[in-house]
Each structure stands twice: as structure tokens, then as C-alpha cells.
C-alpha positions as CSV (number, residue, x, y, z in Angstrom):
1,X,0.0,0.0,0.0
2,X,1.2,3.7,-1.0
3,X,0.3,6.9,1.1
4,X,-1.0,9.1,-2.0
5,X,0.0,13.0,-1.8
6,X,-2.8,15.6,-1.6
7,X,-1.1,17.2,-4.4
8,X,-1.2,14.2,-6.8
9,X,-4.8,13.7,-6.5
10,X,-5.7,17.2,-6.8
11,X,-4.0,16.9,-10.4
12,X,-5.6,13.4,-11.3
13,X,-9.4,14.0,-13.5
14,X,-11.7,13.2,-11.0
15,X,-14.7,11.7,-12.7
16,X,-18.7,12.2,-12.5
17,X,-19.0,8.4,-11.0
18,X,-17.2,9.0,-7.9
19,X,-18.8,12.6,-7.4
20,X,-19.8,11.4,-4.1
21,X,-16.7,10.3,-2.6
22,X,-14.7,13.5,-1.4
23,X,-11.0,13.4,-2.2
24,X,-10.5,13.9,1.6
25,X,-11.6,10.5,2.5
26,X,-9.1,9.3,-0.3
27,X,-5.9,8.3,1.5
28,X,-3.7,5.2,-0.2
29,X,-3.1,3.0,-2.7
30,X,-3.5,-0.6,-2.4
31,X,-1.6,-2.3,-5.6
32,X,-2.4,-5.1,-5.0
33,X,-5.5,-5.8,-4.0
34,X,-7.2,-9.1,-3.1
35,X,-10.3,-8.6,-5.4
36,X,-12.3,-6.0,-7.1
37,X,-16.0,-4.9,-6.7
38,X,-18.0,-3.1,-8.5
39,X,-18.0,0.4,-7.4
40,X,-14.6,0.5,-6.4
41,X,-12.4,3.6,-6.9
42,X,-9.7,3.1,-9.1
43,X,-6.4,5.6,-9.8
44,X,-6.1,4.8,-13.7
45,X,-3.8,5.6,-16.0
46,X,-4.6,6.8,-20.2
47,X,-2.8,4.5,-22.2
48,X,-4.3,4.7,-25.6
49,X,-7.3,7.1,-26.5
50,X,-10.0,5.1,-28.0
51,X,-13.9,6.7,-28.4
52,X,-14.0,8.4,-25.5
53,X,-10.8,11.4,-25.6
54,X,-12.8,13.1,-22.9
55,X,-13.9,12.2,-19.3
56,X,-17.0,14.2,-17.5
57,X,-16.2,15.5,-14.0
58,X,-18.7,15.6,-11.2
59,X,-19.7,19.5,-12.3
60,X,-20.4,18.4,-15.8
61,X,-17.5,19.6,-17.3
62,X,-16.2,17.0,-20.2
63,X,-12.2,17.2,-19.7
64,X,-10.2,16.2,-22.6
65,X,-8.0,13.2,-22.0
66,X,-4.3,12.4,-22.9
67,X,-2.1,9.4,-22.9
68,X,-0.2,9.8,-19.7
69,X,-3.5,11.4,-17.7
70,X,-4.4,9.5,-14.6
71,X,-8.1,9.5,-13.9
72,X,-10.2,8.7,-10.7
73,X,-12.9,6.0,-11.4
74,X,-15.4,3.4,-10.5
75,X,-15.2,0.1,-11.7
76,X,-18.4,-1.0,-13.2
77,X,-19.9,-3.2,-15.5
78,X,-21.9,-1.9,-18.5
79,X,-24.5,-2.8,-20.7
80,X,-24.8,-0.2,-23.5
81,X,-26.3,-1.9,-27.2
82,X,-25.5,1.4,-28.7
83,X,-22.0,1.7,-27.2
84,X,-20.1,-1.0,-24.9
85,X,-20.7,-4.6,-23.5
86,X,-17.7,-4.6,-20.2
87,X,-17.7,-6.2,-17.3
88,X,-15.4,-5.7,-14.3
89,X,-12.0,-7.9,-14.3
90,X,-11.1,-10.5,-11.9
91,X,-7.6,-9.0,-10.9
92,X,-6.0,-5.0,-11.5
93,X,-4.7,-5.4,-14.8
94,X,-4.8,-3.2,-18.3
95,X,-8.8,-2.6,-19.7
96,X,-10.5,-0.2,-20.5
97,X,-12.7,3.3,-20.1
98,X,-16.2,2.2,-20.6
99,X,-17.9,5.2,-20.3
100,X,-17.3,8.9,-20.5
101,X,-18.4,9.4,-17.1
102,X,-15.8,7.0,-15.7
103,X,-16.3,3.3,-15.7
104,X,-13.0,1.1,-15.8
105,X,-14.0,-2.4,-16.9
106,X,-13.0,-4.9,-19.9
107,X,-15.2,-4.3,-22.7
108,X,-15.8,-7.4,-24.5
109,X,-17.7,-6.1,-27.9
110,X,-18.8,-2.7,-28.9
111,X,-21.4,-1.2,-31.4
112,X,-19.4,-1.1,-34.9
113,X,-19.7,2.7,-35.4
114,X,-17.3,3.1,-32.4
115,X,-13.6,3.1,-33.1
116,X,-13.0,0.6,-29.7
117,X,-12.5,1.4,-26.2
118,X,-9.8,3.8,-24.8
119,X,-7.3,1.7,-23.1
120,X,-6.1,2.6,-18.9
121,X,-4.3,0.9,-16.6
122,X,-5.4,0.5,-13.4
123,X,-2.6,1.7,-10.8
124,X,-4.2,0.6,-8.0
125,X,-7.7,0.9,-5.7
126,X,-8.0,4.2,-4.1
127,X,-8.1,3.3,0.0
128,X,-9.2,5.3,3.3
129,X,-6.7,5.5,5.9
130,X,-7.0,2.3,7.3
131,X,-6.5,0.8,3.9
132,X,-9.9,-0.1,3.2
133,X,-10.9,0.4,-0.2
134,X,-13.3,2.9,-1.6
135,X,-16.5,2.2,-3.3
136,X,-19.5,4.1,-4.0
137,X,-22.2,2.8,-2.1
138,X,-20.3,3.9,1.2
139,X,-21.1,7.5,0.6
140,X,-25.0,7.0,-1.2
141,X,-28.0,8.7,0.5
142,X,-29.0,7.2,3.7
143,X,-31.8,5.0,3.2
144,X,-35.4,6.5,4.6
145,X,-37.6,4.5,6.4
146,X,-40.2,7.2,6.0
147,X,-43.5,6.7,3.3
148,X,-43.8,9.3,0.4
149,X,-46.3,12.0,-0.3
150,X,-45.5,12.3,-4.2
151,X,-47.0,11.0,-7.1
152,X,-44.5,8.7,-9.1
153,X,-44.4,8.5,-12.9
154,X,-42.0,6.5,-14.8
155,X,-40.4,6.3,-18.4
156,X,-39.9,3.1,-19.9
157,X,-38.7,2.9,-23.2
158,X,-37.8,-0.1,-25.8
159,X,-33.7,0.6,-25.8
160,X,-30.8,2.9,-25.8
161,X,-31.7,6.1,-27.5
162,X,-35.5,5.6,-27.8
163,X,-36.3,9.4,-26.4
164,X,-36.3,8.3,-23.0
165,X,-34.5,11.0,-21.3
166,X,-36.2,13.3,-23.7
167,X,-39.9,12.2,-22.5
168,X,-38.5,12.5,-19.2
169,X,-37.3,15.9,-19.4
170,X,-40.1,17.1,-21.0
171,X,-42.5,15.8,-18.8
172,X,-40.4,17.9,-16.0
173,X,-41.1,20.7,-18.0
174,X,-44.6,20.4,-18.6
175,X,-45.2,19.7,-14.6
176,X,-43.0,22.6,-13.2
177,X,-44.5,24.9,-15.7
178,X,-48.2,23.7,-14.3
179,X,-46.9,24.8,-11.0
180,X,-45.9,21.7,-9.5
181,X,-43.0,20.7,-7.4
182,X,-41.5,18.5,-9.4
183,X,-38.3,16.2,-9.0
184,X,-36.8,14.0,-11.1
185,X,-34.6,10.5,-10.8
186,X,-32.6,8.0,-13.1
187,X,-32.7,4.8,-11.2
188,X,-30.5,2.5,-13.8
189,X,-27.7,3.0,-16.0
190,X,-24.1,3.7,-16.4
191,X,-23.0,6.5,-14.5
192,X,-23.0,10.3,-16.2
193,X,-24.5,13.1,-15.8
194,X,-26.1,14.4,-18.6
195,X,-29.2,13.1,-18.0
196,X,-29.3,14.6,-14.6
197,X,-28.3,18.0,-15.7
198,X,-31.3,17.4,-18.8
199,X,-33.8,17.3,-15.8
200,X,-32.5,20.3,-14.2
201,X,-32.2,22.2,-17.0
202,X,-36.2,21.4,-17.5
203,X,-37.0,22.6,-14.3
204,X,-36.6,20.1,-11.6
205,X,-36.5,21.3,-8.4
206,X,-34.2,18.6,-7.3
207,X,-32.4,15.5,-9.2
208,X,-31.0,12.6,-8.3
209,X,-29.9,9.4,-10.0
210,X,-28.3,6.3,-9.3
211,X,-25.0,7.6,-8.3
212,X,-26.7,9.0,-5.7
213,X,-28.0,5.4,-4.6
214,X,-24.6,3.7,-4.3
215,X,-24.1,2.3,-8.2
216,X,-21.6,3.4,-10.5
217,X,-23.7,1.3,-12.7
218,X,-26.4,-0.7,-12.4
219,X,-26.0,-3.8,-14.4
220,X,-25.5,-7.1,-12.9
221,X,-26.6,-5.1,-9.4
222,X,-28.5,-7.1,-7.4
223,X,-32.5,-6.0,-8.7
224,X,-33.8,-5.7,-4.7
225,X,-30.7,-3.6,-4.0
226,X,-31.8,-1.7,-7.7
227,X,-35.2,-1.4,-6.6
228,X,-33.9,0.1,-2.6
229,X,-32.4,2.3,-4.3
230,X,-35.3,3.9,-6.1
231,X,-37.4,3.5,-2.9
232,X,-34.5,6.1,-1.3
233,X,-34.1,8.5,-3.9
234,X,-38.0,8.7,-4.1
235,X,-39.0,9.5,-0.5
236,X,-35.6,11.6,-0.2
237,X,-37.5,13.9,-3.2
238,X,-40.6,13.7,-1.5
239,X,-38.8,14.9,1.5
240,X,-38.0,17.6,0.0
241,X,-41.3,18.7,-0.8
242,X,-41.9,17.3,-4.1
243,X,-45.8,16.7,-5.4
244,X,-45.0,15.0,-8.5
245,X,-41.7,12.9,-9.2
246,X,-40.7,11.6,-12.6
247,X,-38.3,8.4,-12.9
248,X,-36.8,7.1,-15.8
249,X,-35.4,3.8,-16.6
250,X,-32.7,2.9,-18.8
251,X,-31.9,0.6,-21.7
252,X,-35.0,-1.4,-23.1
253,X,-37.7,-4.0,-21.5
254,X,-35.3,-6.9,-23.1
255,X,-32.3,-5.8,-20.6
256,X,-31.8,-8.0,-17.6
257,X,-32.2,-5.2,-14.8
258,X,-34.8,-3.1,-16.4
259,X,-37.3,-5.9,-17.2
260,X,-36.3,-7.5,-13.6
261,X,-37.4,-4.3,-12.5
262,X,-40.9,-3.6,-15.0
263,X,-42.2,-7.0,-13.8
264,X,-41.2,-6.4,-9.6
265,X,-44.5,-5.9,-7.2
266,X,-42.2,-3.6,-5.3
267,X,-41.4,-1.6,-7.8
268,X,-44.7,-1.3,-9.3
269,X,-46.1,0.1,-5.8
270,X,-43.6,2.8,-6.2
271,X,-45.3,4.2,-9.0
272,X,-48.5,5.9,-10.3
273,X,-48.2,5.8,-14.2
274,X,-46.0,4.9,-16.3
275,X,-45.1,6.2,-20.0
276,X,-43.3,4.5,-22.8
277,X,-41.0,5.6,-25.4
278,X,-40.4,3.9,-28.7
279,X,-38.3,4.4,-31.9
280,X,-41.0,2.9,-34.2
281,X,-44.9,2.2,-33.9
282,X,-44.0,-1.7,-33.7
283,X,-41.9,-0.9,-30.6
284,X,-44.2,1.4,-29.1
285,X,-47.2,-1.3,-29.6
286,X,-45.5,-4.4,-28.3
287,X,-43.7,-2.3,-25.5
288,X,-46.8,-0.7,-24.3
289,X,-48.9,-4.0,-24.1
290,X,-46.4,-6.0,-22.1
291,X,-46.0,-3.5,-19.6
292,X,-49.8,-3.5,-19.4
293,X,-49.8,-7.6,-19.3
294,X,-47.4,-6.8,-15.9
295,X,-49.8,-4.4,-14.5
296,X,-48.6,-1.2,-15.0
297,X,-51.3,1.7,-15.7
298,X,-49.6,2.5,-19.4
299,X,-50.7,6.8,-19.4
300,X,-49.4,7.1,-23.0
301,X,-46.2,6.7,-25.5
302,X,-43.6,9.1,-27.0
303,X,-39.9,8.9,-28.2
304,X,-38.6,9.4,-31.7
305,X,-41.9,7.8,-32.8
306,X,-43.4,10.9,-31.7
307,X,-41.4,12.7,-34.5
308,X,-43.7,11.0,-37.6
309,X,-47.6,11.6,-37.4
310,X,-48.7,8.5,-39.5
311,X,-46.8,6.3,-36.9
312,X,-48.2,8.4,-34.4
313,X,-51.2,7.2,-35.6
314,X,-50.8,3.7,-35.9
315,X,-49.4,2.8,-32.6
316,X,-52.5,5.1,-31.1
317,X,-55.1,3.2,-33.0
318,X,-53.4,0.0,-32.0
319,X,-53.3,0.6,-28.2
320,X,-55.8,2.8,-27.8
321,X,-53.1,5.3,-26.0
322,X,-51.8,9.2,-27.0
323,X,-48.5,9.8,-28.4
324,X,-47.2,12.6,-27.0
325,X,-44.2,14.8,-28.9
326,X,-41.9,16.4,-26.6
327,X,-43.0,19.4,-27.4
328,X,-46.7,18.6,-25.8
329,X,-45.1,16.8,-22.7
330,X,-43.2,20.9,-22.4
331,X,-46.7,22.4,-21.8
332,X,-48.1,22.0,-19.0
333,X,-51.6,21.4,-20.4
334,X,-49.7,18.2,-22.6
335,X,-48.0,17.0,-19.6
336,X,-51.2,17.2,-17.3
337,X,-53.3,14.9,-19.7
338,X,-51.1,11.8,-18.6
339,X,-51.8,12.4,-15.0
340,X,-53.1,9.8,-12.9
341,X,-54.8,11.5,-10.1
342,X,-55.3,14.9,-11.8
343,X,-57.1,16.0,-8.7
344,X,-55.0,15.4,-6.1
345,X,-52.0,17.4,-7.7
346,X,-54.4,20.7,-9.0
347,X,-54.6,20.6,-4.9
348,X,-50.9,20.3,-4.6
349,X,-50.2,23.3,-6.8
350,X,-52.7,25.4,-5.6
């Protein structure tokens, strides 16, 4: 184990996954560590720039990267059809940065329109001062006992770039601009923050995700864990005074975690309505009716199949549902019509 200098940390790129952990806690290196968790911190090295030549801090800001760098990061695994398939390694050894928001794992096989993984290697796990190694989930809210006040919407959607964040977002919009307290939450993914900051900039009055439960990532995370997670992050926004709360899911219903989660009891009492959002009218259809055969109370579709009216059109004849365009979801009087309990919340906001 190696005592790390204040001054060398200060210098490494500190990224968005480990916003949570303070550099002050941060106090060694162990080399050579007996195993590796997910979640761990990590003091990486840039090796070889790959897809990602820039690394997002925990204020947002998108660093560039150079060979030579060292980083600050969380192992994870990820699961991203667009982007990477990596999983954490067995031993500290040369892999890879699987995300821009700083994941180190092994990617195994990546979407062909990437140009492969930017290579680190790992210089050791980043320890407190009794030489206990860092990880994420020691520095996530507390969990709170306590019920919630809020109504809970939630965004499904049929994959990686469906318009899910956008639906999500917008929604925010619509709901803030109607006068509600409105706060928003990722619950899955790979850790970054620009779907975060996309809430805030629509007007949430507070935003959380993941991160903030303990999970640089959420795939291969055990799915109670997952859904304990949403459970804190929702009754620490209705805490803070929230009336309406707006979660979003990643990845599509086919992904392990997401569908684990879709189909839980648990996390089905959490919320009040769900939306979905598709690519295509096939999507939307099939999407929409499976979460209905699971028992969720489907309040409409969007997503890039908002953007064409004729499929518009067929997946509302087909389910019986609205599509709603991002653009409706930003007014208020769009984003009111998928309201569950419409009454309860004019109450709220008046």
C-alpha cells in the first residue's frame, strides 16, 4: 500500500461516478488488492485514446484526455447496445474506459460505429486511511424509512436512444410549468451526468440518479438492491417537498435489470403511471402491451416515434393510447393529460 499525496490527487481528472466520494476521505493506494468490486475507486492511467478522448467531471464539465492522464474512477460493468458490452475484471490489470463518465472495466464487444475502447491501466484501488478500499455505495444517500407524499411517474422505453430522457425531461417541464414541485430521478444505467443536468435544465426542483444510490452502474446489481435504491431516492425527493416525481429507466424491457425491474411488485407500488418511449410504432405497440400484461397503468407513448404523425397514428389506433411529442409533454396542459390522479396534484399546486 502507498500513502498518495494531496497534491497528486488534486492533479488526477476526478470523474462524474465518484462525485460522491470526497478526495479527503481518499488516503492510499492498495496495488495489489485481493479482489475488485464493483464500485470500487480506481487511480487509472490513459494508455491509448480510443472513443471516448474526454472524461466528465462531477460539475459536468467534459475534460479532454491524454495518454499519460491519470483518472479517478469506479469500476463498473456496463451494458450499453449502442456503445459497450464490459464487465469488471477479476484482478487490477490493463482494460479499458467504458464510459465517459468514468467506468473502468473490460469491454468485450462494442457497437461497430465506435472506433474501440480507450485503453487505462489501473494503478491501484483508491483506500481510506486504514486501507480499506473505496466504493461508492459507502457515501450514497441514507436510506429513509419514512412513506412518500409524491406522485411517481416512470419512463420506460424499448432501448438505448428511444427518447427516453427526452420524455423524461419534458414531462419535468410540462409539470414545473403547471406549477408543480417536481423532481426528477434516473434509477439504472451507467453512471454520467447528462441526464441529470437534462432534468434540471427542464426545471426540476431537485435530481437525483443512481450515483446517488450507491451504483456506479447498475448492471449485474443485485434487482432488490436496484429497486432500494429507487425507494430512497424517491421518499428523499418527496422529503424535500416534491408533489410529483418523474423516474426514468434505462436501456430497453429486453435488458436484464430493467425488465427484472418492469415486472417487480415492489417496484410497481412505487409508482402511479408509467409512459413509454419507442423508436417505431412496432416498438411502441409491443412495448406498451407488455407492460400493461405486468400491470402497469400505461398513461401514453412518445420517443422518436413521436417525430412521424402516421406512426403516431398507428401505434395510437393499436393501443388505444396518446403519443405525445416532446414538445406537448413541455406544456403544461400536454403534460397534465397523462396524470393519474389529476385532482390530487391541482390541490398540490394550488
Amino acid at each position: 500500500m502507498q500513502i498518495l499525496e494531496r497534491s497528486r490527487l488534486e492533479t488526477a481528472k476526478k470523474a462524474f461516478s465518484t462525485r460522491r466520494v470526497p478526495l479527503s476521505a481518499i488516503r492510499a493506494l492498495e496495488m495489489e488488492p485481493e479482489r475488485l468490486e464493483a464500485g470500487d475507486l480506481v487511480l487509472a492511467r490513459i494508455t491509448e485514446l480510443g472513443s471516448h478522448k474526454k472524461i466528465e467531471l462531477p460539475n459536468g464539465r467534459r475534460a479532454g484526455l491524454f495518454v499519460g492522464d491519470e483518472v479517478i474512477v469506479a469500476f463498473g460493468n456496463r451494458y450499453a447496445a449502442d456503445q459497450f458490452e464490459a464487465y469488471v475484471p477479476e484482478k487490477l490489470m490493463p482494460c479499458h474506459l467504458a464510459a465517459g463518465g468514468g467506468i473502468a472495466s473490460h469491454v468485450q464487444t462494442w457497437h461497430k460505429r465506435l472506433s474501440g475502447p480507450t485503453q487505462i491501466e489501473p494503478l491501484g484501488l483508491l483506500c481510506d486511511g486504514a486501507g480499506v478500499p473505496l466504493n461508492v455505495r459507502d457515501y450514497a444517500l441514507p436510506a429513509q424509512p419514512t412513506p412518500w407524499a409524491a406522485t411517481v411517474l416512470c419512463v420506460f422505453g424499448t432501448s438505448m436512444n428511444a427518447g427516453k430522457t427526452t420524455t423524461a425531461a419534458s414531462l419535468v417541464r410540462g409539470l414545473s410549468q403547471s406549477g408543480l414541485r417536481t423532481g426528477a430521478a434516473k434509477v439504472t444505467g451507467t453512471g454520467a451526468g447528462s441526464d441529470l443536468w437534462a432534468m434540471l435544465d427542464h426545471g426540476a426542483e431537485a435530481a437525483f440518479d443512481f450515483t446517488d444510490a450507491g451504483f456506479a452502474t447498475t448492471f449485474l446489481a443485485d434487482n432488490e438492491e436496484i429497486i432500494g435504491g429507487a425507494e430512497t431516492l424517491v421518499r428523499a425527493l418527496s422529503g424535500a417537498g416534491m408533489s410529483v416525481i418523474v423516474l426514468e429507466v434505462a436501456d430497453g424491457l429486453f435488458q436484464r435489470e430493467t425488465l427484472a425491474l418492469a415486472d417487480s411488485p415492489r417496484f410497481k407500488s412505487l409508482i402511479s403511471g408509467t409512459v413509454f418511449a419507442a423508436g417505431d410504432a412496432m416498438g411502441g405497440v409491443h412495448g406498451a402491451r407488455k407492460l400493461q400484461e405486468m400491470g402497469h397503468n400505461v398513461l401514453g407513448l412518445s420517443g422518436l416515434l413521436s417525430a412521424s404523425p402516421l406512426a403516431s397514428r398507428e401505434a395510437s389506433e393499436a393501443t388505444g393510447l396518446p403519443v405525445m411529442t416532446a414538445e406537448a409533454l413541455c406544456s403544461p396542459a400536454g403534460a397534465r393529460t397523462l396524470l393519474p390522479s389529476l385532482g390530487t396534484l391541482e390541490r398540490m399546486a394550488g
